[in-house]
C-alpha positions as CSV (number, residue, x, y, z in Angstrom):
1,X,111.1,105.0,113.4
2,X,108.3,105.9,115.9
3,X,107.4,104.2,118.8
4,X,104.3,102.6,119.9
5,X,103.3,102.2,123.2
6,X,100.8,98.3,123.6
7,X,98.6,100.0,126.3
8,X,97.6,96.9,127.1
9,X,100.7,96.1,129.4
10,X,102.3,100.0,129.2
11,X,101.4,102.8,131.0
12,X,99.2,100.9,133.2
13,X,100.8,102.3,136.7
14,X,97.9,103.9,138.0
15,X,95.6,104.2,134.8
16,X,92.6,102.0,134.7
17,X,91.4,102.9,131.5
18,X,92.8,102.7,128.3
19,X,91.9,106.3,127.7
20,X,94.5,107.2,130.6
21,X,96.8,105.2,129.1
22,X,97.0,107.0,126.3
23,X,97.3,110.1,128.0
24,X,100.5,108.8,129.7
25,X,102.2,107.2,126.6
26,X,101.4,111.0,125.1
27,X,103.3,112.2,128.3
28,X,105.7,110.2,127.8
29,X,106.8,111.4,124.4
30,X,104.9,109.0,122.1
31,X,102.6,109.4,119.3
32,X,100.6,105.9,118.9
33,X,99.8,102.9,120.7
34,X,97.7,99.7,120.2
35,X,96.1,97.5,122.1
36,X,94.8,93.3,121.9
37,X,90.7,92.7,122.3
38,X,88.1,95.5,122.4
39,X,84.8,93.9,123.9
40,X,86.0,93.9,127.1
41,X,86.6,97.9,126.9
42,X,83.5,98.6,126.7
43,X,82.3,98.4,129.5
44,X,81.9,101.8,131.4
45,X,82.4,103.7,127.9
46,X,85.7,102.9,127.7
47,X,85.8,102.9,124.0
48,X,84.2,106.7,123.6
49,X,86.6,107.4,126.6
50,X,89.6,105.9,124.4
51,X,88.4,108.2,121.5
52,X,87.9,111.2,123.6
53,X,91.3,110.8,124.6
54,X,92.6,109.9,121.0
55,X,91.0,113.3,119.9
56,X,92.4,115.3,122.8
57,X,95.9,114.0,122.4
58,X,96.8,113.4,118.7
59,X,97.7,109.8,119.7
60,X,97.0,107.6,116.5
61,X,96.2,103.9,117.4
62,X,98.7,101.6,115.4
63,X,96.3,98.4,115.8
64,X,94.1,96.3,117.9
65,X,92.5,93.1,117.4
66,X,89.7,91.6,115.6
67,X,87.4,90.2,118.7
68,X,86.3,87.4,119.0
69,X,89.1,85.3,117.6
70,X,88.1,83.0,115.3
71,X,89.6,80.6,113.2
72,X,90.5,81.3,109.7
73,X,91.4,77.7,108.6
74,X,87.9,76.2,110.0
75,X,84.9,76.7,108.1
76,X,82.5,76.0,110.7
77,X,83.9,78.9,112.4
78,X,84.2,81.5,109.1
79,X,80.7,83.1,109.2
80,X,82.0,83.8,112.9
81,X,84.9,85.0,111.9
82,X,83.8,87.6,109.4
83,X,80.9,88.6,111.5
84,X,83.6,89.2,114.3
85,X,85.5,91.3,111.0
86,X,82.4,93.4,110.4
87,X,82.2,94.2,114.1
88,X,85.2,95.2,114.6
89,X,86.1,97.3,111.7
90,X,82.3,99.2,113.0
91,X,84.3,99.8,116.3
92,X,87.8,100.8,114.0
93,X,85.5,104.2,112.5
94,X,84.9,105.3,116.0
95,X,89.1,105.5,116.8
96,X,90.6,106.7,113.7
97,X,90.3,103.6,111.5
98,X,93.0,101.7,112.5
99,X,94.9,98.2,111.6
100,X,92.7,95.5,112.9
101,X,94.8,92.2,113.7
102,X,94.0,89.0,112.6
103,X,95.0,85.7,114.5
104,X,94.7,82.3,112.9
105,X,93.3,79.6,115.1
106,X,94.5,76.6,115.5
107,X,95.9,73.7,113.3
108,X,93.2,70.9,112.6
109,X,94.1,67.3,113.2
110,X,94.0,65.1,109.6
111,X,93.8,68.3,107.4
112,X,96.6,68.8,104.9
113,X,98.6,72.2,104.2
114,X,96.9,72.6,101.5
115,X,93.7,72.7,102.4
116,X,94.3,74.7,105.5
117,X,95.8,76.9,103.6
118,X,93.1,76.8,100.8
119,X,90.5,77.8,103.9
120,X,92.8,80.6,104.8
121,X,92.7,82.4,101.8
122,X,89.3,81.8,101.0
123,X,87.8,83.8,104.0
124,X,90.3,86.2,104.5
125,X,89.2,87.3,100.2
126,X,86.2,87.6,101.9
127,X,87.3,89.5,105.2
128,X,89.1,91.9,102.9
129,X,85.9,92.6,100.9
130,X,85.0,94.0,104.1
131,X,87.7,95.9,104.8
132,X,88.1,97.7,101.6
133,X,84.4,99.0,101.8
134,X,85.7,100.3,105.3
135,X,89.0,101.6,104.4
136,X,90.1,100.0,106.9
137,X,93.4,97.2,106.6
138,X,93.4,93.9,108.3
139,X,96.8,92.7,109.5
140,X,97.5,89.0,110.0
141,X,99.7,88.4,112.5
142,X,101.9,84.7,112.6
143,X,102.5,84.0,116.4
144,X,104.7,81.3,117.9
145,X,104.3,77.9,118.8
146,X,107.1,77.3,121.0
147,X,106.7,79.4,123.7
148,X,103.2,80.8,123.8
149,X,100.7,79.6,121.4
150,X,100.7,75.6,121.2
151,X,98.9,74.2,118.1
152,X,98.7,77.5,116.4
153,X,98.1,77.2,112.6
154,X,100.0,80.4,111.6
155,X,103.7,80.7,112.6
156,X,105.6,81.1,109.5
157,X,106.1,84.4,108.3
158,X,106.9,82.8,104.3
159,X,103.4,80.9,104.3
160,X,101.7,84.4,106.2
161,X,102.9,86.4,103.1
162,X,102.2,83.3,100.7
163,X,98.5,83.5,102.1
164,X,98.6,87.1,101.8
165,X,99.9,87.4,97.8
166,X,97.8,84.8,97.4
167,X,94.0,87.0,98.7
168,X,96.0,89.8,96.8
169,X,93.8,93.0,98.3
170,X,95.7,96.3,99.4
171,X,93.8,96.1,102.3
172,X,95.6,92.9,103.7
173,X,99.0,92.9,104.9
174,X,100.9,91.5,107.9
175,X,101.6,92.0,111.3
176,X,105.6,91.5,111.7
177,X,106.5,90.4,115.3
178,X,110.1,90.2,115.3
179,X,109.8,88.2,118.9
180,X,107.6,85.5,117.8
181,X,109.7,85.4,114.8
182,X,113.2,85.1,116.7
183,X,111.0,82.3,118.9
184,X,110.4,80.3,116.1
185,X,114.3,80.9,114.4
186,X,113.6,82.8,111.4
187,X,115.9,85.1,109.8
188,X,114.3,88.5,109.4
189,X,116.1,89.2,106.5
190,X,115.3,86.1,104.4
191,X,112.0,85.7,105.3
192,X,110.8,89.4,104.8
193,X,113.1,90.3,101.8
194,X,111.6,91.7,98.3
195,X,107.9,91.7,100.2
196,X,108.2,94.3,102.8
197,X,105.4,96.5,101.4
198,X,103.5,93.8,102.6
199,X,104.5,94.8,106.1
200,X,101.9,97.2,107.8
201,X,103.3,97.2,111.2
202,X,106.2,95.8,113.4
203,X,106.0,95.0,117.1
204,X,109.4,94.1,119.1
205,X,110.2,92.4,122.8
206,X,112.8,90.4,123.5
207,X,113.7,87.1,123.8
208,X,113.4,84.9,125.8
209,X,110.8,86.0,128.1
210,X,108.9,89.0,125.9
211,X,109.8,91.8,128.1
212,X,111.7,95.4,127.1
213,X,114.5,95.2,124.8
214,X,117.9,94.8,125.8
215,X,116.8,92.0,128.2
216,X,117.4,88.8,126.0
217,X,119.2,87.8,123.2
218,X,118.1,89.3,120.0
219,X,120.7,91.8,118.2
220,X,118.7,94.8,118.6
221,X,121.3,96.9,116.6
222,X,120.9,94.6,113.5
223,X,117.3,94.3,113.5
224,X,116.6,97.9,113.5
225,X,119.5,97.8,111.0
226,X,118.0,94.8,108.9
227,X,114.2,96.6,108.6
228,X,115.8,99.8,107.5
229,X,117.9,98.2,104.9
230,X,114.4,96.2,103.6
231,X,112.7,99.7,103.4
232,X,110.5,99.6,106.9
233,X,110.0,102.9,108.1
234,X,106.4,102.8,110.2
235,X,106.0,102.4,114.0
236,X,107.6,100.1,116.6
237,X,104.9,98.3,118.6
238,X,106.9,98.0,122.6
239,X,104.4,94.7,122.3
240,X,106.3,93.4,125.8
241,X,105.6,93.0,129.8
242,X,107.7,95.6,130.8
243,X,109.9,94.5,134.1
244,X,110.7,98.4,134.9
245,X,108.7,101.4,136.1
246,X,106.8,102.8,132.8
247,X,109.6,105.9,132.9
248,X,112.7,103.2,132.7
249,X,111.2,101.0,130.7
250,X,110.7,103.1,128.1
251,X,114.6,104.7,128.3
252,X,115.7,101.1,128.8
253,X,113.6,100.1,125.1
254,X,114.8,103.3,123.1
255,X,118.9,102.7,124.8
256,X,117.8,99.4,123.1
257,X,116.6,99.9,119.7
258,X,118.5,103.2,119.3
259,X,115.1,105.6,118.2
């Protein structure tokens, strides 16, 4: 598995712009990286700087997110939403069409599972419509509510893929993040078994506290072990705060996850 570098919080010692970032990840021996929101990169040209640097390095972004966030189980907010889709995947052609992550929103007070879940699909059918024309694949990525994101609508993996079966468009798949998982007490195995081609991308920190693995208590060994037994075989997204110098922190992850 490959390793990708969340510029966001990596290889910021010194780099201001994302573009330098991912000439040190490159630097540093890896291929891709991702990012969260875009709209605040563009200021300065940091986006045409990003895919400047993208051209000059061979670094292939593994994701960023749709911006602004919107809610997929609102309907006063799904016009938003998909205008926010549209956007986005406009931005995605200028950096090598990547993943775009989706986020949920928030749960709404005296509104059943079912019809949040009915809301759900309904606009993401219709976010997917976009994304086929692009070519491009949205990821939708369940969070945590535990730790993190309080009130969160999506933090089940099951109902994520439920939701995602249920829009049924190759161009929708899911985001894995094996911390908010462990956070919320799944078990990887059960929860992504006989739907990991559903999987687009996986990102990993460990828990508690979302920084390098090797620093909490998730059995690095059998995770990696557990995604390769399901059939995973894309990138790692180093989605953590790193508490080491970019140079350690990076040895410390791949001691860790043992690619």
């Amino acid at each position: 598995m490959d390793l990708s570098a969340c510029i966001e919080w990596q290889a910021a010692e010194g780099n201001d712009t994302l573009a330098d970032r991912v000439r040190a990840a490159k630097a540093a021996g890896l291929n891709h990286a991702e990012f969260h929101l875009w709209r605040d990169k563009l200021v300065d040209g940091d986006m045409a700087g990003l895919a400047a640097a993208l051209d000059e390095t061979g670094v292939t972004l593994t994701g960023f997110c749709v911006d602004p966030r919107r809610s997929i189980v609102d309907p006063a907010q799904h016009e938003e939403m998909l205008q926010a889709v549209a956007d986005t995947l406009a931005v995605a052609k200028t950096v090598g069409s990547p993943p775009l992550i989706v986020a949920s929103g928030f749960t709404r007070e005296g509104i059943s599972p079912e019809e949040h879940k009915a809301e759900a699909v309904k606009v993401l059918r219709r976010a997917a419509d976009l994304a086929e024309a692009a070519e491009v694949t949205l990821v939708l990525e369940p969070l945590n509510d535990r730790v993190e994101h309080p009130g969160m609508y999506l933090v089940d993996t099951t109902l994520a893929l439920d939701i995602i079966e249920a829009v049924g468009s190759p161009r929708l798949k899911l985001l894995y993040d094996v911390y908010h998982s462990h956070v919320m007490g799944e078990d990887m195995r059960k929860v992504l078994a006989g739907r990991i081609h559903l999987v687009e991308h996986v990102q990993v920190a460990d828990s508690p506290g979302r920084n390098e693995p090797g620093t909490g208590t998730i059995d690095w060994p059998a995770a990696i072990s557990t995604l390769r037994d399901l059939g995973y075989s894309g990138a790692l997204g180093l989605e953590y705060r790193p508490t080491l110098d970019a140079a350690a922190s990076l040895a410390a992850s791949r001691a860790a996850l043992g690619v």
